[in-house]
NUVOTOR-831934 format. One record per residue: z negated, x negated, y negated of N, C-alpha, C in turn; residue in one letter. Coordinates in steps of 0.1 Angstrom, whole numbers, padded with zeros to 4 digits, always signed. Last residue first. Example, Ala and Ser with C-alpha at 12.3 -4.5 7.8 and 13.67 -1.06 7.14 Angstrom:
// residues 2
-0071-0128+0022-0071-0137+0011-0079-0129+0000S
-0078-0132+0057-0078-0123+0045-0078-0132+0033A
// end
This chain:
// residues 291
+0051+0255-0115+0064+0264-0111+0082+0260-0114X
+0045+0228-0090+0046+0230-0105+0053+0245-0102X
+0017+0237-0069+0031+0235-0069+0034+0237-0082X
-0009+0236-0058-0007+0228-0070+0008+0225-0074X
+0001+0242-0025-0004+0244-0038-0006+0232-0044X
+0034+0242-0014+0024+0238-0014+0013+0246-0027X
+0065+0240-0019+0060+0256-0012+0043+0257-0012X
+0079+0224-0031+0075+0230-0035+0070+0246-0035X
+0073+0203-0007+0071+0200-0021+0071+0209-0030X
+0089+0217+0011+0071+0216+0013+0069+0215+0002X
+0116+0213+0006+0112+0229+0001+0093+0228+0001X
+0116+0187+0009+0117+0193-0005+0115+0209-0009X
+0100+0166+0023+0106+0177+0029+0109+0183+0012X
+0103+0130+0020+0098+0140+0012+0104+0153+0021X
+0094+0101+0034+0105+0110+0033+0096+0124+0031X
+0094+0070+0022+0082+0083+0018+0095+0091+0025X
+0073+0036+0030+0088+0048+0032+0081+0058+0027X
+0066+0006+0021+0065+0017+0019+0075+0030+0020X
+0052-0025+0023+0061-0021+0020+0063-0008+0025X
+0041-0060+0005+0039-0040+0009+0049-0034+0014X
+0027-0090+0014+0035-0081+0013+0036-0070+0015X
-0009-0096+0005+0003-0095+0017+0015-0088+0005X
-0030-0090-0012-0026-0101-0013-0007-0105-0004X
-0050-0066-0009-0046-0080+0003-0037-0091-0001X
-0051-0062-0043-0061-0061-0030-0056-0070-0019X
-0044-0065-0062-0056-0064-0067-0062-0064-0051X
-0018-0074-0059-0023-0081-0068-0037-0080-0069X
-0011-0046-0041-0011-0060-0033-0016-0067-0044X
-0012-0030-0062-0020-0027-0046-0021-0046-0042X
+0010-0039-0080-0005-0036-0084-0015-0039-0070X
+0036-0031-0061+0030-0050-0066+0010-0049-0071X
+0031-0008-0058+0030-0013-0049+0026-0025-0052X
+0034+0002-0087+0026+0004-0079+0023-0004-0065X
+0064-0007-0090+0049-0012-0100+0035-0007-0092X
+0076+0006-0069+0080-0008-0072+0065-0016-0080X
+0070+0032-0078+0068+0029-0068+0066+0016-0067X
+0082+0044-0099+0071+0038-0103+0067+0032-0090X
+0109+0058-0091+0111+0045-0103+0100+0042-0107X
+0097+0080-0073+0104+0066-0071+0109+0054-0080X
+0087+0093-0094+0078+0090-0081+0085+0072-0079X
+0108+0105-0107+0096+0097-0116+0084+0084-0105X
+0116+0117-0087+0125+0106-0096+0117+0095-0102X
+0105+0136-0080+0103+0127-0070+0113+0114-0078X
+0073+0151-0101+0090+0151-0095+0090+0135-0087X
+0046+0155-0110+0057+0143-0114+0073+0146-0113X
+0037+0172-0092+0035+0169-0106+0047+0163-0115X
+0048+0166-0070+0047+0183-0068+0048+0182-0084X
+0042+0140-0060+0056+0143-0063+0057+0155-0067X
+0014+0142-0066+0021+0132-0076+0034+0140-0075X
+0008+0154-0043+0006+0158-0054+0015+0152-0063X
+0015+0133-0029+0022+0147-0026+0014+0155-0039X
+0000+0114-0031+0012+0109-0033+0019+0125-0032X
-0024+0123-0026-0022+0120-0040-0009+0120-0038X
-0023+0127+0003-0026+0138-0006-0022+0136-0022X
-0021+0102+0010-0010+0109+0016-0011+0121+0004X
-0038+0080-0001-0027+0080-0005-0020+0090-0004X
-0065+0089+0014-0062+0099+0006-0049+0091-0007X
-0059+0071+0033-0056+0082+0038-0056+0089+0027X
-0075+0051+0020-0061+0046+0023-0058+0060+0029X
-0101+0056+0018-0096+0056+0010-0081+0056+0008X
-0106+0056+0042-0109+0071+0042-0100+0067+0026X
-0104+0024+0054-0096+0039+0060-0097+0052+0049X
-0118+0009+0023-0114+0016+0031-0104+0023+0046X
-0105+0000-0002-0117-0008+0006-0118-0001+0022X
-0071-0012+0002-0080-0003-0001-0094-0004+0007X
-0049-0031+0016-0053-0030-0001-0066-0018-0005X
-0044-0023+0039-0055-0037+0036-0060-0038+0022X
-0025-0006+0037-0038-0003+0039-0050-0010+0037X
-0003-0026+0029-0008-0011+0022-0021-0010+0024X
-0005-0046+0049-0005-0051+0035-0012-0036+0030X
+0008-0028+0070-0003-0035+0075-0009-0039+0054X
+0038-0009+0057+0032-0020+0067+0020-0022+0066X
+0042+0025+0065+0040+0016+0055+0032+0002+0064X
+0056+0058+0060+0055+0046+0066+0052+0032+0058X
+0050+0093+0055+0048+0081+0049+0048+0070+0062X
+0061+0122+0049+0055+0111+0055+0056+0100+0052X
+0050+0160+0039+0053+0142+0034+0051+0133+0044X
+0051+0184+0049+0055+0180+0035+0060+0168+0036X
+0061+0184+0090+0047+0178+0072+0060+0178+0064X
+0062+0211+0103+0069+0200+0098+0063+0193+0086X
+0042+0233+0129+0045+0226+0116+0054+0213+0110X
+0065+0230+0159+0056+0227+0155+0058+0226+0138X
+0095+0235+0165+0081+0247+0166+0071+0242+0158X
+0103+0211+0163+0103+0217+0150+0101+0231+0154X
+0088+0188+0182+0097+0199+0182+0093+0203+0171X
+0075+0156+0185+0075+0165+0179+0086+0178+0181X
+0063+0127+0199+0074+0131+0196+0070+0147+0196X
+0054+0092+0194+0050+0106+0190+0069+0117+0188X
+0053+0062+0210+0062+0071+0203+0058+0085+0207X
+0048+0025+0214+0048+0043+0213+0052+0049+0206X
+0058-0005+0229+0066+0004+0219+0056+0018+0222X
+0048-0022+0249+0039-0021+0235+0048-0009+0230X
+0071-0024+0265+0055-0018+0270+0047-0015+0257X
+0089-0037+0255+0089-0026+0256+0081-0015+0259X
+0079-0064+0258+0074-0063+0246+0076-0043+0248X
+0072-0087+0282+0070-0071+0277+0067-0061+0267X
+0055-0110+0252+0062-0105+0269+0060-0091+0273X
+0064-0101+0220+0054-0100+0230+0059-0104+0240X
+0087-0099+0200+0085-0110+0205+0068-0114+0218X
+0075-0072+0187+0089-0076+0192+0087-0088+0199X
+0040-0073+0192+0050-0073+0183+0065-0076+0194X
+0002-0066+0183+0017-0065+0193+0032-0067+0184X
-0017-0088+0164-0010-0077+0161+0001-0076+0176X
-0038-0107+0145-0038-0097+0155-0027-0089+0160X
-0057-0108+0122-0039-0113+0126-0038-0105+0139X
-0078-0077+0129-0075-0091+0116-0059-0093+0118X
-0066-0066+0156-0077-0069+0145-0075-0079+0140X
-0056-0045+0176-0046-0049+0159-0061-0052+0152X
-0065-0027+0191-0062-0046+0195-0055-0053+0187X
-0070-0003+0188-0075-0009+0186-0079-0027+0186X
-0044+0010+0175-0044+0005+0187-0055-0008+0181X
-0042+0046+0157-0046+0027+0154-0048+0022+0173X
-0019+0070+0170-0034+0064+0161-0032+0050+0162X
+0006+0082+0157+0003+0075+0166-0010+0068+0161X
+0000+0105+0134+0006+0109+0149+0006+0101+0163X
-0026+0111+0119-0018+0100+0118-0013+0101+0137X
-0024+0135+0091-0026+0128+0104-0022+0118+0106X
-0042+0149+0062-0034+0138+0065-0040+0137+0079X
-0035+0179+0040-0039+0178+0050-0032+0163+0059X
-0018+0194+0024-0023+0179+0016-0033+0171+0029X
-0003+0215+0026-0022+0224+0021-0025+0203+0020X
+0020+0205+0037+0022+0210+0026+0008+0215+0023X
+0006+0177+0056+0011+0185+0054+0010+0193+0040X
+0014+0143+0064+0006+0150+0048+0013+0165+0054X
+0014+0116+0081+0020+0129+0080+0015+0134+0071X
+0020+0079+0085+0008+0092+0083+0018+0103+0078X
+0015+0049+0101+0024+0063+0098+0015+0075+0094X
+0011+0017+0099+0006+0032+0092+0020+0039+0092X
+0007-0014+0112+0008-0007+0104+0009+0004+0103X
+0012-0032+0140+0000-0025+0134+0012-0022+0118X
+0033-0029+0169+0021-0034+0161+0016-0029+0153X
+0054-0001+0171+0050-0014+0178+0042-0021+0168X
+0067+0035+0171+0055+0026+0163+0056+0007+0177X
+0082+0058+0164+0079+0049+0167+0071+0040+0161X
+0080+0096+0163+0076+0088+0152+0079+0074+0166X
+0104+0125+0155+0096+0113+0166+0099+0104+0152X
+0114+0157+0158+0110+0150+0148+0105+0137+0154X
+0137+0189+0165+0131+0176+0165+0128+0166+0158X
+0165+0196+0150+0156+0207+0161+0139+0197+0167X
+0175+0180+0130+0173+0195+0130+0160+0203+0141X
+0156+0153+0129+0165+0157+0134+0167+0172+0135X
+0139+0122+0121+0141+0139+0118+0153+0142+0122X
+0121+0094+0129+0135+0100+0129+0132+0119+0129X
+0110+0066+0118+0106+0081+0119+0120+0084+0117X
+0092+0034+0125+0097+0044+0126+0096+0054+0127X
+0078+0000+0124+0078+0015+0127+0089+0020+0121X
+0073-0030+0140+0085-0020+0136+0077-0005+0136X
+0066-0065+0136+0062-0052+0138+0078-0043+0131X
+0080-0099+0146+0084-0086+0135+0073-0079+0147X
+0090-0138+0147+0086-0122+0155+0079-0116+0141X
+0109-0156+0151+0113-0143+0144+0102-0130+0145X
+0098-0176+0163+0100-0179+0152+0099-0166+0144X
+0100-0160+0194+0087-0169+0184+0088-0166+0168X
+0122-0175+0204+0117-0161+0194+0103-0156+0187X
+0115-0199+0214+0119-0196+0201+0118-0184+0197X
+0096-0209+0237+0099-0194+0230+0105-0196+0216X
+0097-0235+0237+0096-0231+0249+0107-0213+0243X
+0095-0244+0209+0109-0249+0216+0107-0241+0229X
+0072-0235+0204+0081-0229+0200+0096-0232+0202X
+0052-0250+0219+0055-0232+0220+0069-0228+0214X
+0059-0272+0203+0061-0268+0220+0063-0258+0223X
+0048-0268+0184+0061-0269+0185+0066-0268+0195X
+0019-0262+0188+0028-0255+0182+0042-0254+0183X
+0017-0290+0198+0015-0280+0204+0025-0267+0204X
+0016-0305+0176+0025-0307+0184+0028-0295+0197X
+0003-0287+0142+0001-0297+0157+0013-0298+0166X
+0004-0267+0124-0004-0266+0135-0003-0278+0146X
+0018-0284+0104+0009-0273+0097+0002-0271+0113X
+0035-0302+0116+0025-0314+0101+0011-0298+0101X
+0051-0292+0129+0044-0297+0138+0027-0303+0127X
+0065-0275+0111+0055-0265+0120+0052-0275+0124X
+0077-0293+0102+0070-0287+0088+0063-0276+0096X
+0096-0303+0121+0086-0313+0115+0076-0303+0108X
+0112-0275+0123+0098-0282+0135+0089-0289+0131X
+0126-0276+0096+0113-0267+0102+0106-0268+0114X
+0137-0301+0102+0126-0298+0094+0120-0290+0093X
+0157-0298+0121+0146-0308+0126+0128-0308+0113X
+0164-0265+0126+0165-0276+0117+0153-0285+0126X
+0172-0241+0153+0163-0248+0140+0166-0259+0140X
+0211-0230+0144+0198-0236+0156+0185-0240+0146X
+0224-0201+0142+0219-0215+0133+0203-0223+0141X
+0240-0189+0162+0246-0195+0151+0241-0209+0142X
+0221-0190+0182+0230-0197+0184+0236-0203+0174X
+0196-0177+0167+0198-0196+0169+0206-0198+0171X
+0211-0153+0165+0212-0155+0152+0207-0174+0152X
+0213-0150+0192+0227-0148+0182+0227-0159+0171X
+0187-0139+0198+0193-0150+0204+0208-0156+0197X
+0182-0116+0180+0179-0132+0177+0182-0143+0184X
+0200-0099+0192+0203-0104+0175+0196-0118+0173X
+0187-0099+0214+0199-0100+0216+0205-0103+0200X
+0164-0087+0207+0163-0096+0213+0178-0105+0214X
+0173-0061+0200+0165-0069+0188+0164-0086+0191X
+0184-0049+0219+0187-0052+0206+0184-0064+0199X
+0157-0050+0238+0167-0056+0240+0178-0063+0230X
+0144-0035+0223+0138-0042+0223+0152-0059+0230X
+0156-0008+0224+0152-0017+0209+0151-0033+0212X
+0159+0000+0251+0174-0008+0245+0170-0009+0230X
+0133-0001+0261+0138-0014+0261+0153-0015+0257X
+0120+0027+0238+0116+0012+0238+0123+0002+0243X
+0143+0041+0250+0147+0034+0238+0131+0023+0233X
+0135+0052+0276+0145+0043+0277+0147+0037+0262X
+0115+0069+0275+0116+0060+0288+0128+0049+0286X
+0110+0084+0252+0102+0076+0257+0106+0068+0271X
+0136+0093+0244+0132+0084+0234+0119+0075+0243X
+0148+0104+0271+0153+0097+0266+0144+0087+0254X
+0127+0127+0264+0124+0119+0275+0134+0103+0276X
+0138+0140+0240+0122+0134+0243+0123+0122+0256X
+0159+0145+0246+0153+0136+0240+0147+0129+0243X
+0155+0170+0268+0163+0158+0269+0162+0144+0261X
+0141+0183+0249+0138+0178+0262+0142+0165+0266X
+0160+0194+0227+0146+0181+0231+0137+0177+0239X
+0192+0189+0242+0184+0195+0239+0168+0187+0235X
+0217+0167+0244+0207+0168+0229+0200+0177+0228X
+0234+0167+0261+0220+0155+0263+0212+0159+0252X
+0254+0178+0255+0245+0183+0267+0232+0173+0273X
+0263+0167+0227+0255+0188+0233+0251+0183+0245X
+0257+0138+0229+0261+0146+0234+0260+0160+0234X
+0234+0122+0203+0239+0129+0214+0250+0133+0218X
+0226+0115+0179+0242+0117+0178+0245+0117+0190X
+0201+0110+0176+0201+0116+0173+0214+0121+0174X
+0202+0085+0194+0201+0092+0199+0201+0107+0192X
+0215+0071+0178+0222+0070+0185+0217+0082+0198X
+0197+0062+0155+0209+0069+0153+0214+0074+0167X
+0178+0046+0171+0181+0059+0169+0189+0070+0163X
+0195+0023+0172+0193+0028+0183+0187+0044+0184X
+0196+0016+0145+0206+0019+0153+0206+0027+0166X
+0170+0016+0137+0179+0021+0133+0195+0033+0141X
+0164-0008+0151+0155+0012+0155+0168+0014+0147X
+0178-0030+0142+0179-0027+0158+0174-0011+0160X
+0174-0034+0116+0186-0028+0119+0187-0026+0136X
+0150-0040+0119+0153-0026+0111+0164-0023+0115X
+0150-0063+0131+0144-0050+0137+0144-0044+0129X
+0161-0080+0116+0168-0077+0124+0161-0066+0136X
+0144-0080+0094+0157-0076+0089+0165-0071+0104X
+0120-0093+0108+0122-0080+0102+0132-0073+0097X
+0131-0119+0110+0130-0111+0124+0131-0095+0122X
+0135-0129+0085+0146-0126+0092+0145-0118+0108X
+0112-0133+0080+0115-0128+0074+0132-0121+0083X
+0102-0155+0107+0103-0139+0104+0109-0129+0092X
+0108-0177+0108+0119-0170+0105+0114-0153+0106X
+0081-0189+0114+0089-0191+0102+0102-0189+0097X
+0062-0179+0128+0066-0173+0129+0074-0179+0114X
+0043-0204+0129+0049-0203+0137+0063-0193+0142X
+0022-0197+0109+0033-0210+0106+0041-0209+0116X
+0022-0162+0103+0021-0171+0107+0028-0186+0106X
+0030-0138+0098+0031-0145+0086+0026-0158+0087X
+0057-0119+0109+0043-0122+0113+0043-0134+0099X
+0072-0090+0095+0075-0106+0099+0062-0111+0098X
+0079-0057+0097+0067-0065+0088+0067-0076+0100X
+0098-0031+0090+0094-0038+0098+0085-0049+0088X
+0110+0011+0090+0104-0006+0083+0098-0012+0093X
+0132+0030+0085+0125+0023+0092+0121+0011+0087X
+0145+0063+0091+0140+0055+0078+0126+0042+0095X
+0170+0084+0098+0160+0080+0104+0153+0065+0092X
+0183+0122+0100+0178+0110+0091+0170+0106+0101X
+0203+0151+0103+0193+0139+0110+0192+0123+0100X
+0187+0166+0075+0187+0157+0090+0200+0156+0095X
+0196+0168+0043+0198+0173+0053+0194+0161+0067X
+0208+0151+0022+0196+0155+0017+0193+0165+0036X
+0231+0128+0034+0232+0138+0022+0216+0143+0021X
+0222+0116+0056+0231+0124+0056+0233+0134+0046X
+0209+0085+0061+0204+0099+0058+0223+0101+0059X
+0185+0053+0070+0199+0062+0074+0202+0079+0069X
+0172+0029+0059+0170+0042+0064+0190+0047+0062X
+0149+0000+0059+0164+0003+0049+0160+0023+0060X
+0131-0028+0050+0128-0018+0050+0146-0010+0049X
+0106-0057+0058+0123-0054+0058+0125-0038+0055X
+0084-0088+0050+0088-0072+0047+0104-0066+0051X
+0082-0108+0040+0087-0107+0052+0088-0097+0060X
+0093-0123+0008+0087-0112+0012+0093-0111+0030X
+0088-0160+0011+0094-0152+0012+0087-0137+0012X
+0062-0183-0012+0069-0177+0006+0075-0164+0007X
+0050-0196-0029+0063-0196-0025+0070-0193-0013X
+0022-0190-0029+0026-0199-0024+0038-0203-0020X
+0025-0165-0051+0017-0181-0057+0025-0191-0044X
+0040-0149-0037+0047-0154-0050+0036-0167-0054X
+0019-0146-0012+0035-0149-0011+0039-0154-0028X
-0001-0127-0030-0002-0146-0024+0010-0150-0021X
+0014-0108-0033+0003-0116-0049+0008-0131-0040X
+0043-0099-0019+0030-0100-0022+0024-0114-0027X
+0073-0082-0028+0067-0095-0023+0055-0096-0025X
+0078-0049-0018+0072-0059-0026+0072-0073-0018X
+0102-0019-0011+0096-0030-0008+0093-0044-0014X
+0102+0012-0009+0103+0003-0016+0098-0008-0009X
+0120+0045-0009+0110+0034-0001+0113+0021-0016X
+0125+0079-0002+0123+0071-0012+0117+0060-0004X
+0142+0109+0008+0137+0094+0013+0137+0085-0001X
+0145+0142+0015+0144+0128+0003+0141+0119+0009X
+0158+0169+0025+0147+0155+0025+0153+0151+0019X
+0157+0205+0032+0164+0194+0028+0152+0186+0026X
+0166+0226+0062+0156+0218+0054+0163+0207+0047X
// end
């Protein structure tokens, strides 16, 4: 099977009026158009407390990343999917989470906080605030992460706090492999910086017996906020697979950037940010397939 990975990531409407960073992080791992590929995005709490998140999400991209690189580059005798599988659920929630934890203890050693980003968290929530945050610095950095790794014989989704994985099969057909955790309301969110944070991690994991979607999509919390809807924000997956069957996936990806700023200008306002990994024979095995 050959894949595409296209993604993008926006600064959002409100972030550019109030001068605040995109806290958005997005990068992916591929091997020419062929698995094993793994594509990952993260989304920096936007809170006054979380005032390195921008940097928390950079350092939980590169923590799934790596960690699932690592399992997709097994051993032969650890890499049946069994063996995965059970590997991805009992042990790579706490060597992410440890990763991740382990970059941000790093990243104060290197640059401790300023006396002005405490003053500038004590002036926006109180003395309190700062308390919490000299108690827990990681704090500062805390990030959502999803994930999706493809792998010849195997397919797993990760997920920790709120934002959207959705599958599109080639008939345009949308699931969503890890459902909504109904304790993601409003700000709300589990995240890398939880207690126990390994406990929050789920993970959908797939064998390539099963159908392999046309399209998937990862996308932070901002995406879906942009549409009045759930039912609206789900028929992204169908359009967007149309689009690429119409369009091509060149045309797809050099509009993505303008599209995404649009979403955020007219609707939440957040930062967006967007994975697509394309199956390329679904794209053109489906109906409404250009010939």
């Amino acid at each position: 099977m050959r894949w595409r990975v296209l993604g993008r990531s926006v600064r959002g409407a409100a972030h550019v009026r109030s001068g605040a960073p995109n806290q958005d992080a997005i990068d992916w791992l591929t091997t020419g158009e062929g698995p094993p590929l793994v594509v990952a995005i993260a989304d920096g709490h936007g809170s006054a407390k979380s005032f390195r998140s921008e940097r928390g999400a950079r350092l939980a991209v590169d923590a799934v990343l790596a960690e699932c690189a690592a399992l997709t580059h097994a051993p032969p005798a650890e890499a049946l999917p069994s063996a995965i599988k059970r590997m991805a659920e009992e042990h790579l929630p706490r060597l992410l989470v440890r990763r991740w934890t382990t970059a941000v203890d790093e990243a104060l050693a290197a640059e401790p906080f300023t006396p002005a980003e405490l003053e500038a968290l004590e002036r926006k929530e109180g003395a309190s605030a700062r308390a919490q945050i000299e108690k827990d610095p990681r704090l500062a950095y805390g990030a959502t992460v999803l994930a999706t790794v493809v792998a010849p014989h195997f397919l797993f989704h990760l997920q920790l706090g709120d934002g959207d994985i959705l599958c599109v099969s080639e008939r345009g057909e949308v699931t969503r492999p890890i459902g909504r955790d109904p304790r993601h309301l409003g700000n709300q969110t589990t995240s890398l910086c939880s207690p126990a944070a390994e406990r929050e991690v789920r993970i959908a994991f797939q064998t390539r017996s099963s159908p392999t979607p046309a399209l998937i999509l990862l996308a932070t919390d901002g995406y879906a906020n942009s549409f009045r809807d759930d039912a609206a924000f789900l028929q992204v997956g169908p359009d967007l697979l149309a689009l690429l069957r119409e369009e091509g996936v060149d045309s797809v990806e050099q509009a993505l950037e303008g599209w995404l700023t649009d979403a955020s200008a007219s609707g939440s306002g957040d930062d967006i940010t967007l994975g697509l990994l394309c199956r390329l024979d679904g794209l053109a095995a489906g109906p409404g397939a250009p010939a």
